[in-house]
C-alpha positions in Angstrom: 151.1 -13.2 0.5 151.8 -9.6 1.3 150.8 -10.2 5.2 154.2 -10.6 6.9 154.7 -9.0 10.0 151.5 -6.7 9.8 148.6 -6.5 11.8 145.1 -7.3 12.0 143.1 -3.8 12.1 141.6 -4.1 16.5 138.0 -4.6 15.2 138.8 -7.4 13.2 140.6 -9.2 16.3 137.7 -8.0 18.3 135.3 -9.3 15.8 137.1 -12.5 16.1 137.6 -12.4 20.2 133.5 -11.4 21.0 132.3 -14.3 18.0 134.7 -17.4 20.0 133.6 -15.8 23.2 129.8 -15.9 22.5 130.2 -19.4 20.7 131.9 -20.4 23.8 129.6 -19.4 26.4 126.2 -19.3 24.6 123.9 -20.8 27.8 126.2 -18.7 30.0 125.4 -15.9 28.4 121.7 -16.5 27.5 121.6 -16.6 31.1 123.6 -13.8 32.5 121.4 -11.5 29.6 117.7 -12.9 30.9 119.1 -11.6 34.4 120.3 -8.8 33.1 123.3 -8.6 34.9 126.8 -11.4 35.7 130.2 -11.7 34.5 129.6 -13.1 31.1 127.7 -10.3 29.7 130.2 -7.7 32.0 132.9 -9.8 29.4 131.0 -9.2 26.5 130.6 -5.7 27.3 134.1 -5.5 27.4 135.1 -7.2 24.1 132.2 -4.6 22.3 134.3 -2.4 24.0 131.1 -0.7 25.9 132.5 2.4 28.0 131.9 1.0 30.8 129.6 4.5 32.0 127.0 3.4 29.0 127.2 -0.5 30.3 124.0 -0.6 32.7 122.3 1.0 29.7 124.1 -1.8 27.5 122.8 -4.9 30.0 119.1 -3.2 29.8 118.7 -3.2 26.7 119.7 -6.6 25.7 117.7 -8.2 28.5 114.6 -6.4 27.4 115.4 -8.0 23.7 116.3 -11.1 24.8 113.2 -12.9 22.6 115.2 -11.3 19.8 118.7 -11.9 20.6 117.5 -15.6 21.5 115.2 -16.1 19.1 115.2 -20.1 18.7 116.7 -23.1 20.5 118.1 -23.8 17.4 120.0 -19.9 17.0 123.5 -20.1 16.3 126.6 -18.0 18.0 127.0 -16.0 14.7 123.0 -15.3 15.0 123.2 -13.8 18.8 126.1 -11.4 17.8 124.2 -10.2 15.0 121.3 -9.7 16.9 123.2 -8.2 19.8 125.1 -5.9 16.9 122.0 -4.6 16.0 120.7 -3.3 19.5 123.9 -1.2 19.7 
């Protein structure tokens, strides 16, 4: 198939990592971005690989879009990373 033994490019994998991470932990999350603050969204900051000096600035501004991030009960995991994409 012409894949053997190479690599995934890093922001493929972390695609792939922050997607099962956000479909994993979608109330966590929701609630950890209303606050603005707690370890899920510190984890998601981390597998957007956000220097951690722009990170409060990060946590701001996805709690002051959280409406849009969250837009529906019915949003899907794919929907919030797009959304969340976006605000960076």
């Amino acid at each position: 198939s012409g894949t053997l033994d190479c690599e995934q490019p890093s922001k493929i994998v972390s695609r792939e990592r922050v997607n099962t991470f956000v479909a994993d932990n979608m109330d966590n999350l929701a609630t950890d971005i209303a606050r603005g603050h707690g370890e899920y969204l510190n984890t998601l900051a981390v597998l957007m690989e956000v220097p951690e000096d722009s990170r409060a600035d990060f946590y701001v501004r996805l709690q002051s879009n959280f409406s849009t991030i969250y837009s529906s009960p019915q949003v899907n995991s794919t929907e919030v990373v797009s959304s969340i994409e976006s605000l960076m």
